[in-house]
Every structure is written in structure tokens, then in C-alpha cells.
DRENNUKE-534847 format. One record per residue (C-alpha): z negated, x, y. Coordinates in steps of 0.5 Angstrom, whole numbers, plus 500, padded with zeros to 3 digits. Layout:
BEGIN
ZXY;...
! end
This chain:
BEGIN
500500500;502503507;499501512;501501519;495501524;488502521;483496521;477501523;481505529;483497532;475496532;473503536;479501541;480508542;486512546;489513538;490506537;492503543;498508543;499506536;500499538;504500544;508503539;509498534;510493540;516498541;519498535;518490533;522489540;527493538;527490531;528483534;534485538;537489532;536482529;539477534;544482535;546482527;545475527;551473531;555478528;555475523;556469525;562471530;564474521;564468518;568463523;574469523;573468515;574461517;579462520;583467515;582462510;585456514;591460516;591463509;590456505;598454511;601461507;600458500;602451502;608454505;608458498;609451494;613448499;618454497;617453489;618445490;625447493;627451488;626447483;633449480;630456479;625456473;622463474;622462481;619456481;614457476;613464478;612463485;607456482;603461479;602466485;601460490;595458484;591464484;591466491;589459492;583462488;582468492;582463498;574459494;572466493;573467500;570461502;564462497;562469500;562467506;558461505;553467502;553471508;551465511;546464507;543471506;544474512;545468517;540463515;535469512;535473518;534467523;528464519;525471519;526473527;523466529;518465524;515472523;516475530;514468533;507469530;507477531;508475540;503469539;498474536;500479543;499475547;492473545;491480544;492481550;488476554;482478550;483486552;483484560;477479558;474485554;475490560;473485566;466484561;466492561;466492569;461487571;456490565;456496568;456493576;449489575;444491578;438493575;434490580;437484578;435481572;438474571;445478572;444483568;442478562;449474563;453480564;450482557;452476555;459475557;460482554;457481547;461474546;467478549;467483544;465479538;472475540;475481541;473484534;476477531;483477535;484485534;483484527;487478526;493482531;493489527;493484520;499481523;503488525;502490518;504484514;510484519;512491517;511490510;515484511;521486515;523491509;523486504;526481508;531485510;533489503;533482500;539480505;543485505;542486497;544478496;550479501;553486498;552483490;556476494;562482495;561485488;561478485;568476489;572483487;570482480;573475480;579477483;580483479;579478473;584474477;589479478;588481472;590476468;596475473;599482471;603482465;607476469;608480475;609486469;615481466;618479473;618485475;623487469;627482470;627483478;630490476;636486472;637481477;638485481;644488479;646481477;646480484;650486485;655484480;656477482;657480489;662483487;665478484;665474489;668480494;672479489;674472488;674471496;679477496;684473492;682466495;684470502;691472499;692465496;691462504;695468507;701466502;700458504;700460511;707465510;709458506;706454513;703450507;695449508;694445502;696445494;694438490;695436484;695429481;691429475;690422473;686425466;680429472;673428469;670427475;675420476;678422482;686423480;687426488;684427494;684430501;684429508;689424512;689421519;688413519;692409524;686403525;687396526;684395532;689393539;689401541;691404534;687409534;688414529;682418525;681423520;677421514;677424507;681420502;681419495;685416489;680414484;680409478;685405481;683405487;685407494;678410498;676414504;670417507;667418514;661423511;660425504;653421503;657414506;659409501;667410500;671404504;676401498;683401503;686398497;683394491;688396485;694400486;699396482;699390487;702396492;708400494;708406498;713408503;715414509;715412516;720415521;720409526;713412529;712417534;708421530;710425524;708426516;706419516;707414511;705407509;701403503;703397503;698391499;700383499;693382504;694388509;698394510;695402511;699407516;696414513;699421516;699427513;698434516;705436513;711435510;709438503;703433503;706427505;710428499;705429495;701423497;707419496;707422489;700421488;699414489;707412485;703415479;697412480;701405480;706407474;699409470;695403472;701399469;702404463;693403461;692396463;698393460;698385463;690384461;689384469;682389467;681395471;681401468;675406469;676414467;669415469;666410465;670410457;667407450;662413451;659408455;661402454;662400448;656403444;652397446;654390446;647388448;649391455;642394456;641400458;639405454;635411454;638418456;636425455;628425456;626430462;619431465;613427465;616422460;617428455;610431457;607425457;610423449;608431446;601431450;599425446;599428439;592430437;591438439;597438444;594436450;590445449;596451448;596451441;594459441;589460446;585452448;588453455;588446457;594441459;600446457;607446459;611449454;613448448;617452441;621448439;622450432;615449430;613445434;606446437;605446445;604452450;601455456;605460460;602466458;603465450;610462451;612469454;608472448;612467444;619469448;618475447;617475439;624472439;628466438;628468429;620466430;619462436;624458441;620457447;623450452;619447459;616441457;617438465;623443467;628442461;632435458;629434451;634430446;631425442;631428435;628434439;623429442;621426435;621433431;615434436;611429435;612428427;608436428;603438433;598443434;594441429;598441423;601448425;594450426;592448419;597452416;597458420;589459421;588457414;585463414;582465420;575464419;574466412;578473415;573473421;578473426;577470433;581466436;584468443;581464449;583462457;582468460;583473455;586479456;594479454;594484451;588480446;593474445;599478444;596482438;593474435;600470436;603476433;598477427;599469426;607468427;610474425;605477420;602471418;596474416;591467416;595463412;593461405;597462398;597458394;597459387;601457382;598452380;597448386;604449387;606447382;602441383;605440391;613441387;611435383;607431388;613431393;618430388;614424387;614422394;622423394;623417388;619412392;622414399;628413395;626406391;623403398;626398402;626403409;631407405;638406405;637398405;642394400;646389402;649383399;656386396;661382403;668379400;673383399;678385404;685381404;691381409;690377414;695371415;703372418;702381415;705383410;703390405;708394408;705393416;697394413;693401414;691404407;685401405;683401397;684395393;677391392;673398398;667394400;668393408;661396412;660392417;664392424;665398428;661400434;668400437;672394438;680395437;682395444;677401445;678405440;686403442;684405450;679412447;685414441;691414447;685418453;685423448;692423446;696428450;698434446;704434443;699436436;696429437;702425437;704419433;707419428;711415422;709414416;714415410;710410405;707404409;712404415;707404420;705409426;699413424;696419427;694425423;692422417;691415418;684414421;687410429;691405425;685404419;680403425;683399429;685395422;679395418;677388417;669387419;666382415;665376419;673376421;675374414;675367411;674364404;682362405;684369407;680371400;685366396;691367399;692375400;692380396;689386396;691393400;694398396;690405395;693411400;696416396;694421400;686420399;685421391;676418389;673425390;668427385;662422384;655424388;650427383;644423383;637426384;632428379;627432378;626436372;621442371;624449374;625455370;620458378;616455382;618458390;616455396;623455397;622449391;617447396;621446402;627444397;623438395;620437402;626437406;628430401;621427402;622427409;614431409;615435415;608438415;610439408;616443410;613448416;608450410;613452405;616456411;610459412;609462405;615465406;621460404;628461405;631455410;638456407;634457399;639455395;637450388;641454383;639449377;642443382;649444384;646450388;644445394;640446400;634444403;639441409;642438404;637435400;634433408;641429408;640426401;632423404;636420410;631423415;635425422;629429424;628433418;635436419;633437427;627442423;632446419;637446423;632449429;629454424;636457423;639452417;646454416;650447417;656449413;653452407;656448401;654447394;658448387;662441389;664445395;660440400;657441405;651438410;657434413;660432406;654429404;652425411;658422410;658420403;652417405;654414410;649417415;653416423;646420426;648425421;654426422;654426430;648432429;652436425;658436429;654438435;651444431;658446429;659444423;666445420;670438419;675441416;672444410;675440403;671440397;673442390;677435390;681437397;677432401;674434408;669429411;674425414;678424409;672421405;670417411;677414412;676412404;670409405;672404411;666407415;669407423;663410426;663416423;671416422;671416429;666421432;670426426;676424430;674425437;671432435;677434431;682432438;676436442;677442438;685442438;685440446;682446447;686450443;692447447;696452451;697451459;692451465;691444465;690440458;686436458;680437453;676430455;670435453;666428459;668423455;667427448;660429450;658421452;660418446;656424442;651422446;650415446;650415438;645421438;641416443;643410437;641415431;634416434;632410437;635404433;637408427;638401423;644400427;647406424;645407417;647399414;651402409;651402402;652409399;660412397;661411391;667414389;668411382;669404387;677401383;
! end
């Protein structure tokens, strides 16, 4: 204990203690001064912090609103999200230290210099006023006269009472001057230790911060690198491409031709032709303005600006003629002319005039050539991909993007946490084993390749139905009961938010690329699974869900006023499917859009003296009787159609049964899964090491993704197909996945095949392909989605700079039945099996 005035030297009131006070009192005003002082920088400290933190909470706005308007840019968005979120940390952290200055110096501080040296001036001042008194005693003692004694006795009392007080007060004083100094040390210490573990506190929760966000500041500065010289490159192709542009005008203004148009009456976009015009109003000045003009979908339109509405000047082009007009003062004008009104049109030169005028006869004699004398109109933009695939005229659901999908694959149980690490709400997703993630796994998975895991944005990227469905038939806790199966009996610790990346990177590779949690069965428990789900196969089979029988339709006759010879070829006594999801004139509309390579055009048939395309499929389709267009009448009179020449029965499809294997695999294991549609079951046998192309030697060498399209599940092909199925692997009947969908009858099949590139013009050991099965068993659909594709692929071959591919259009009907494939299935698959031995 060090005490700073002695309690007996206070009592002699000698020189030595008045001088040690008058020290004390010294060093306690400068100490009050020091303080305030302190004080109000501090103050002054935590409203600059205050306002760092306003201007710096605007800065991160503005971060976001960038990331917001670069929604296009996925690594920017997402990055500079990231960026805004953690400085939007740093900005709490701020704000929680300042709030602790505050506290520990401000508030602390504050308290001590009004409270304590409150006290101690209370206690000087009293001392002080009883030192004058003591010393004006002392005096009058000293002057009584000694013959007087009445003053002497009061003098002596004053004094005695004086001093009694004094003693009391100046005890009380120098108790005070040394709790004082005891206490200032503690005080003082405690606030600024409190303040300095607040800063240790902040830096440490940024180092965490900055800590976690430095492999993606690691990863994009890689990529910055490679963008970099992106940038670069695409500079110097568009140097490039400006040089050329910049000849092609020079030669355009050599030639006094500012503008090249094409009529393109076949353009995706609907718009056969389009440019500037000067329009004569119809007002009494005739002014003349210049408006953007365009030829679209039988129409004759301009526009003001790009957002306006465009102004129909004429409603159908072949009520219509078109002419020059020389009798103007103004040159390259022209005329359309309609029965209701006229519309003076002029171009900015002669060439353009002529182009015009060309364009607008071409669109009439189109209009003409397409609609015939229907009187409908006709609309490019909007073919059979979207018109005819549902008659109900419903809307139907498209391609799920954003929240509608996020909302759909959180839902599962265990996704609403990123399956490796628990970080909660995710945004990313692998694909092929469908589990979900956060941002930081999703990078670790990336960067495993897309052999193990193909990452997709849960809010930024289109998700395809099937795609959607295989989402949620997993989840992560179905994968994680595979691939931590272990996990705990190894000891091992699962990654949490916040980990080291280093940490996480090594736990998802040891889980995804060694599988080193998962369990292996014994023989005798996969012996038993084999069993089970074969088992499950033959009830999937039996069951009503699975390819529903039908009651057989009538047999399909001529109708009346044809003849044998005027018929497609359809076999005698074939069962008639249902109708098509086109109708006649459709699909006479979608064959003729397509047609215009010289490859596709039709032909004479030498045996039936019909006009079919390639092998028949136009004419079969827009002939194949449905079962409601044929009466009882028609059965009796009619005779049946002849079977084609062309189109041999193919070989029977081999009925599945199980029988007991020379090995069980856990290729077995995926074979017989892939049939009982038992996902779960099947990301199982992958992880114990099945080959996703494994091929069944003792059952005609199948695959697992045909047995997938045996079992009828749409969903359980998108699996393997995701998880590097090969689509066109074909078995010791020269079969492939898109044989059997088409044997079977499965359009969503078939629709899913073809977008992943299998090929239709493989034959089968009896020379079949797809289509020629398809045509035989009279299915429209699914010959139709054959057809098309097969026309896409040779319009793209085709030579010449403007073939038409009809890629649009192509794309729309694909879509459509995958739409239909995933969300009304009974629409599609109503049909009976193929059966090759039909008379």
C-alpha cells in the first residue's frame, strides 16, 4: 500500500505536510485538466468515427447498386456482393469499437472526474476553511490578556474546539488525497485497457473477416489475369471488325450506297426487312417525318422511338399493292396503296427505293404462298412450338430461373444448409449430385472439375425441368448418408461457416474424390440390395402408373372418297396411338417452314404415287387417322392399309427378367436401380465405384440408361446423362437409349435424348433407325421431334451464308414437349409398348 500523505504528519500540520498538499493539489488539477481534455477528444474521436462510418455505409451502397446493375455479369455481381457484405462487417465492427470507446473512456472517465474529484475539491475547500479558522484561534489565544481571564478561557476554548475540528477534517482530507491517487491509477488503467482490448477485438474480427475472403480475392485475381487478356483480345477483334466495317462503308459510299437490305422473309426475329423512311403525314401541311420501318409478320409497322409501340400502317400486305411515285417534287418515293388508305413512303436513294418496293411484293406473294385463301395470318414468331402443344391455351410454365427455383430445391430436407459445410441459405447447386451449396464450397467444387461435381447458380441460371425434378428427388441428406456414412466412426470433423478454406477444400475433397466416408457393402448386403430393387422393378412394372394400358382402338381404315393408292403407308391391323399434338394443317405449316434445302424437298413416291418427304414421315403424319376420326362405317367398308415395303417388323424387345448374375457389382447395383427409377439408389452405386456406362454382358449388353428408359422415369436418364452417361452406347441389338425411348414409346425420352445429341440416324442390327421405328408404330410425336431435328442438322450443313436453320423454332418445339415431358407426362407417354410382331 503506498500512501501519499502521512495521517500523522497531517495531525503536526508541520511546513513538511503543508507542502505535500499543496503538491498534491497541484498534480490533482492538472490531472482534472488532462482528463476533460481527453474526454472531449475522445468525443471529438467518436463522431469522425461516426461519420466514417455514414460515408462509408454510402460507399457500400454504391458497391451494391453496381453489383445490381451488373446482373449479366455473374463474377461481378456475385463478387463485388461478397465485397459489399464484408465491408458492410467492417463498417459493425467500427461501429461496435466506437460504441466501446465510448464507453470505456468517455462514460468511465466522465464518471471518475465528477464524481471522485468532485469529492476531493468538496473535501479542500472544507480544509481550507477550517485551516483560516484554526490559525485566526491560534492568534486570538495568543493575544488574550493574561489579566483578563473570562477571554483567556474563551480563547482557549475556541482553540480546543477548533483544533478538535481540524483534526477531524484534515484526516478526512488526506483520507480522500489517498484513495484519490489509489484510485486514478485503477481507473485510468481500467479505461484504456478496456479501450485497447476493443481495438484488439476489432482487428482480430477483421483479420477473420478478410481471412475467409481471401481465397476468392486469390481466385478472381486469377481469373482477373485471364480477363485481362480477354479484354485484350476482344479489343483487337473489334479493332479488327471496326477496320472491316469501316472499308465496307468507304466501298457503300464509293458506290453512293449508304444501306445493304436483305428480304429475309424466314428471319428469327419475325422481321423479314427494316430500316429508316421518310413518311408523308396525312394532315393538311403533309409533313414529312423520319420513322423506323419494318416488315413483320404481314404487316407493315414504323416506330418513333425503340420503347414505343409500333404503328401498323398496313394490317395484311396482301390487300396491298406497292408503286413508285414520280409525280412528286420529292425523289425515291414510293406508294402502298390498301383499300381503306394509302401511305406516301420515301427513301434516301434510288437502290433503297427499289429494295423496299421489292420487299413489300415479296411479302404479299408470301402472304399469299402460306396462308392460301384461310384468310388467317400468318405469325413466324410464334409457330407450332407454341401454339399447337397445348390445346387448352393455358400458358405453360417455362424454364424456372431465380427465386421460383430456390424456393423449389430449399424445400428439400437438409437444403436449406450448404451440404459440406452448414452455411446456411445457399445459392449454388452441383448438378450431378444434387446437393446444394454455399459460395465458397461451390468454388472448391468447381475446381474438382466437372468429372466430380458440375456447380450451377441456384438464382442466376435457367433451370430445365428435369434438371429441377433431379434436384429435389436427392437433396443433401440423401447424399450425405452416402458419402458420410463413415464420417463419425473415422473420427472425422465436418467443415464449418468460417473454416479455413484450406480446411474445407481438403474435407470435400477426401468426401467427393477419395470417398473416403463412404460405406462398403458386403457381399451379402449387395446381393440383397440387387435383389430388392429388381424386385421393385417388376412392381414398377405391374403397377397402373407405369405405361397405363389402353383399351386396343378400331383398326384404322380409308376414309371415304380415297383410295389404296392415295394412302401413307401405315401397317395393316397397327393400333392407332391417339391423336398427334399437332394437327394437320400444323404440321403442313411446320414441314413447309423447314423446307427450303434443296436436300428436303419432296418427292414422288414410285410405289404408292404419293408426295412424301424422305421416308414418309410428312405425309404419315398428316394422314395417321386419330381414334375418334374413324366410324364404325369406315371399319366395315374400308380395307385395311397396306404395310410399307420400306420398313421391315424390327426385332422383338427383350422382356426383362431378373436372373441370378455370375458377380455382384455396384454396376449391377446402378443397372437395376436405373430401372426401379430409385434415384437415391443409384447416386449409391456411383459412389461405391459404378461405372455409369457399365454394360450388362449377360442381358444383351445393356446399360444402365437403357434400363433407365425401360423403367420410364425421365428424371432417372437426366441423372446419368448428367453423370456422363454415354447416350448413343448401343447393346448386342445395335439399340441405343433413343431406339428403345422410341420402341416404348416415351416422347419426353426421345425430346431429352436429341438435345443431348444422340444420334437418330443409327440402325439396329435390322437396319431400323429411330425414325423408321416411329413411323411403323404410327407415333406422330415422337416421329415429329425426329423429323425436325433431322432437318436442323442438315439445314446447318446446308452451303450458302443465308440457309435458314430454323434453330427458333426448333428450340421452341424442344421446349415445349420438355415442359410437357416434366409437368404432364400422361400427355405424352398414353401409348401401348412397340410390338414388332403386330401383323
Amino acid at each position: 500500500m503506498k500512501i501519499t500523505v502521512d495521517f500523522e504528519e497531517c495531525l503536526k500540520d508541520s511546513p513538511r505536510f503543508r507542502a505535500t498538499i499543496e503538491e498534491v493539489e497541484g498534480d490533482v488539477c492538472e490531472l482534472e485538466s488532462k482528463l476533460d481534455k481527453l474526454v472531449k477528444l475522445c468525443i471529438g474521436m467518436i463522431d469522425a468515427g461516426k461519420a466514417y462510418n455514414a460515408a462509408n455505409k454510402q460507399f457500400v451502397n454504391g458497391i451494391r447498386e453496381l453489383a445490381q446493375q451488373s446482373t449479366r455479369d455473374e463474377v461481378i455481381e456475385s463478387s463485388l456482393t461478397k465485397f459489399a457484405e464484408s465491408l458492410q462487417e467492417m463498417i459493425n465492427y467500427h461501429t461496435i469499437l466506437f460504441d466501446q470507446a465510448q464507453r470505456s473512456i468517455k462514460t468511465q472517465l466522465q464518471t471518475f472526474v465528477k464524481d471522485d474529484l468532485r469529492k476531493f475539491k468538496e473535501a479542500k475547500k472544507q480544509f481550507d476553511k477550517v485551516s483560516e479558522e484554526k490559525e485566526a484561534a491560534l492568534i486570538k489565544n495568543a493575544q488574550a490578556p493574561r489579566n483578563k481571564q473570562h477571554e483567556v478561557e474563551e480563547a482557549t476554548n475556541i482553540l480546543t474546539a477548533t483544533r478538535k475540528c481540524f483534526r477531524h477534517i484534515v484526516l478526512d482530507y488526506v483520507l480522500q488525497i489517498n484513495v484519490l491517487q489509489s484510485k486514478r491509477r485503477s481507473e485510468i488503467l481500467k479505461s484504456m485497457l478496456s479501450f485497447m482490448y476493443a481495438h484488439l477485438t476489432f482487428f482480430h474480427q477483421g483479420y477473420d473477416l478478410f481471412s475467409e475472403l481471401q481465397p476468392l480475392m486469390k481466385q478472381l485475381g486469377g481469373q482477373l489475369d485471364q480477363l485481362v487478356v480477354d479484354a485484350a483480345k476482344e479489343k483487337r477483334d473489334m479493332e479488327q471488325k471496326h477496320s472491316t466495317i469501316q472499308q465496307k462503308a468507304a466501298l457503300q459510299d464509293f458506290s453512293h450506297d449508304d444501306t445493304k437490305l436483305e428480304y429475309n422473309v424466314d428471319a428469327d426475329n419475325g422481321i423479314a426487312m427494316e430500316g429508316y423512311l421518310f413518311k408523308r403525314a396525312s394532315n393538311a401541311f403533309k409533313t414529312w417525318n423520319r420513322r423506323w420501318f419494318s416488315i413483320q409478320n404481314n404487316q407493315l409497322v414504323y416506330q418513333k422511338k425503340f420503347k414505343d409501340n409500333p404503328t401498323v400502317v398496313v394490317e395484311d400486305l396482301r390487300l396491298c399493292t406497292v408503286k413508285h411515285c414520280e409525280d412528286i417534287e420529292r425523289r425515291f418515293c414510293f406508294e402502298v396503296v390498301s383499300p381503306t388508305k394509302s401511305c406516301m413512303m420515301q427513301a434516301d436513294s434510288e437502290k433503297l427505293r427499289q429494295a423496299w418496293i421489292k420487299a413489300v411484293q415479296n411479302s404479299i406473294a408470301t402472304a399469299f404462298r402460306d396462308k392460301g385463301d384461310d384468310g388467317e395470318k400468318l405469325d413466324r414468331k410464334s409457330s407450332t412450338s407454341t401454339g399447337s402443344l397445348d390445346s387448352s391455351g393455358e400458358p405453360k410454365e417455362r424454364s424456372l430461373k431465380g427465386e421460383s427455383a430456390l424456393q423449389k430445391v430449399l424445400a428439400i430436407p437438409g437444403n436449406a444448409c450448404c451440404c459440406d459445410c452448414g452455411q446456411p441459405d445457399p445459392r449454388w447447386a452441383s448438378i450431378n449430385l444434387g446437393i446444394t451449396l454455399c459460395i465458397q464450397c461451390s468454388g472448391i467444387h468447381r475446381s474438382l472439375g466437372v468429372h466430380f461435381s458440375k456447380v450451377r447458380s441456384l438464382t442466376l441460371d435457367t433451370w430445365e425441368p428435369e434438371l429441377l425434378k433431379l434436384m429435389c428427388e436427392l437433396g443433401n441428406k440423401v447424399i450425405n448418408e452416402i458419402y458420410e456414412a463413415r464420417r463419425e466412426e473415422l473420427g472425422a470433423r465436418k467443415p464449418q461457416p468460417g473454416d479455413p478454406r484450406h480446411e474445407v477444400e481438403a474435407y470435400i475433397k477426401a468426401k467427393y474424390v477419395d470417398r473416403r466416408f463412404v460405406r462398403r457393402p458386403s457381399d451379402e448386403e449387395l446381393r440383397n440390395k440387387v435383389v430388392t430393387l429388381s424386385k421393385q422393378e417388376k412392381r414398377l412394372s405391374s403397377s397402373s402408373e407405369h405405361l397405363p394400358p389402353r383399351p386396343p382402338p378400331p383398326t384404322p381404315k380409308l376414309r371415304p372418297g380415297s383410295n389404296a393408292s392415295g394412302q401413307t403407308a401405315v401397317a395393316s391391323g397397327l393400333e392407332a396411338r391417339r391423336d398427334s399434338l399437332f394437327c394437320p394443317d400444323e404440321l403442313d405449316s411446320l414441314f413447309s417452314y423447314f423446307d427450303t434445302s434443296s436436300k428436303l424437298r419432296s418427292i414422288k413416291s414410285a410405289d404408292s404415287g404419293i408426295q412424301n418427304s424422305a421416308d414418309g414421315s410428312r405425309e404419315m403424319l398428316a394422314n395417321t387417322p386419330s381414334n375418334n376420326s374413324l366410324t364404325d362405317a369406315d371399319a366395315a367398308e374400308s380395307p385395311p392399309m397396306p404395310m410399307p415395303a420400306t420398313l421391315p417388323p424390327p426385332s422383338p424387345c427383350k422382356e426383362m427378367v431378373f436372373y441370378e448374375p455370375k458377380e455382384y457389382s455396384p454396376g449391377l447395383q446402378l443397372y437395376w436401380a436405373s430401372c426401379a427409377r430409385s434415384l437415391p439408389d443409384m447416386a449409391e452405386a456411383l459412389a461405391h465405384g459404378a461405372e455409369v456406362n457399365w454394360v450388362n454382358t449377360e442381358d444383351d449388353k445393356r446399360t444402365p440408361l437403357i434400363m433407365a428408359v425401360q423403367g420410364g422415369s425421365l428424371v432417372t436418364c437426366e441423372f446419368l446423362l448428367q453423370n456422363a452417361a454415354n447416350v448413343n452406347q448401343q447393346d448386342t441389338q445395335g439399340r441405343g437409349p433413343l431406339h428403345h425411348a422410341t420402341m416404348l414409346g416415351h416422347t419426353g425420352q426421345v425430346c431429352l435424348f436429341l438435345k443431348r445429341g444422340a444420334n437418330q440416324n443409327a440402325a439396329d442390327i435390322d437396319e431400323k433407325t429411330p425414325l423408321a421405328i416411329a413411323v411403323e408404330a404410327a407415333n406422330a410425336d415422337i416421329v415429329t421431334l425426329l423429323r425436325l431435328a433431322k432437318m436442323n442438322e442438315e439445314m446447318r450443313e446446308a452451303e450458302g451464308p443465308y440457309s435458314q436453320s430454323g434453330d427458333e423454332t426448333y428450340q421452341d418445339i424442344f421446349q415445349d414437349f420438355t415442359h410437357m415431358a416434366s409437368n404432364d407426362p400422361d400427355k405424352l407417354n398414353r401409348y401401348q409398348q412397340y410390338d414388332p410382331q403386330r401383323p
